[in-house]
KOLVEX-507360 format. One record per residue (C-alpha): residue in one letter; x, y, z. Coordinates in steps of 0.001 Angstrom, whole numbers, plus 500000, padded with zeros to 6 digits. Each point is the difference from the previous one (the first is absolute). Layout:
AXYZ;...
//
This chain:
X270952105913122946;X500112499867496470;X503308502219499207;X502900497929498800;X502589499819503040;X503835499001498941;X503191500820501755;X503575501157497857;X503365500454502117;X501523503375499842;X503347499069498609;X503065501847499726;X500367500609496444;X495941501743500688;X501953502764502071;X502033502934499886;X503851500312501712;X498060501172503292;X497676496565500168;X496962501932498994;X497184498421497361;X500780501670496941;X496756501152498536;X500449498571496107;X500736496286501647;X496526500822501668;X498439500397497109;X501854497150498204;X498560497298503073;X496308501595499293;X500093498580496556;X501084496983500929;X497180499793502925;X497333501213497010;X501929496943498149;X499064497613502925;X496527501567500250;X499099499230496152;X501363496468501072;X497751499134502657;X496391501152497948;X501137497291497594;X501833502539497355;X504026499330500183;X501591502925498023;X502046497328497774;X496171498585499381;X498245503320499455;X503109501688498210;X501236497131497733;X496995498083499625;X497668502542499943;X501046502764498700;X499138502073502839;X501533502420502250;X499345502227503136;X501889503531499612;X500178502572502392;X498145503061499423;X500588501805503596;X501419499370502641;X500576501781503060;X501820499560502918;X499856500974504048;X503244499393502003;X499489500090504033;X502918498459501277;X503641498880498564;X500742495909499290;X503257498565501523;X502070497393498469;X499108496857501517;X495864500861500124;X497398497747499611;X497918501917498104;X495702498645500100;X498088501049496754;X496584500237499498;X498340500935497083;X496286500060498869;X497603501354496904;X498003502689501406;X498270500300496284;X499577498387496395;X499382501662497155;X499492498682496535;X503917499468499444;X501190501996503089;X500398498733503506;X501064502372503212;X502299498448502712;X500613500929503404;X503800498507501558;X500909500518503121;X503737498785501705;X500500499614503394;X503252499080501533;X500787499313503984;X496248501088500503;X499781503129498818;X499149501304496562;X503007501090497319;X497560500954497112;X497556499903498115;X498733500173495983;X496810500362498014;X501118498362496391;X497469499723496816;X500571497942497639;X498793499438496479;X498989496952498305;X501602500269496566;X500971497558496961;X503779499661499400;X499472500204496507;X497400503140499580;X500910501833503023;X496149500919500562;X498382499069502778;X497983496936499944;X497055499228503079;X500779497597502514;X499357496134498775;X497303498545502189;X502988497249501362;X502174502619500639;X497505502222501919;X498352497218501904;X503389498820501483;X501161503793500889;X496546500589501460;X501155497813502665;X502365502678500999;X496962502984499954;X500018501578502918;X498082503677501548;X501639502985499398;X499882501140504010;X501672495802500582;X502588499764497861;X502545501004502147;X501563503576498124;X501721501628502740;X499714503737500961;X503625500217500847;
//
């Protein structure tokens, strides 16, 4: 299957007095798992940010909760590009936790230049090692919680 897979611990300082995922650590682990995706196509973000000049913004993001996280989870990403643009790139996550779906997000992100701000298209390294991750639309696992 070629979405990236990864695991993160739902910690204590991730939820609320009641032991409940609190949404904004959520969204703080989903950058780190778009971190770890860049990674593995070959593209570290201290490579493609200090090296390169480059960045990934967000542009949208949005967000499907099913089911609450509990301190102490395991909670099982996936994530996958369902398209490529020229500079964009759509991504499906999905995070399960004691086999059943929590949520679910459809993020775009931009391509840009740290120092312009402007988008710039994908360099052909870059999009050959995130095409590994390419997956159908119907396949890449974006719940209808």
């Amino acid at each position: 299957m070629p979405a990236l897979e990864t695991s993160r611990p739902l910690r204590f300082g991730d939820c609320d007095p009641s032991g409940i995922a609190y949404f904004p650590s959520y969204l703080d682990m989903l950058a780190g798992v778009l971190e770890e995706l860049f990674a593995a196509a070959g593209a570290s973000f201290p490579r493609l940010m200090g090296e390169r000049g480059l960045g990934p913004p967000t542009v949208r993001l949005e967000v499907e909760f099913a089911r609450p996280g509990f301190h102490g989870d395991r909670l099982d990403w996936s994530v996958a590009i369902v398209r490529f643009g020229r500079s964009s790139a759509e991504l499906r996550y999905r995070v399960r936790a004691r086999g059943e779906d929590l949520w679910s997000a459809r993020q775009i992100i931009v391509l840009t230049s740290l120092s312009s701000h402007k988008a710039v298209p994908w360099p052909d390294d870059i999009r050959a090692g995130l095409s590994q991750f390419i997956m159908e639309e119907s396949d890449a696992g974006h719940s209808s919680a």
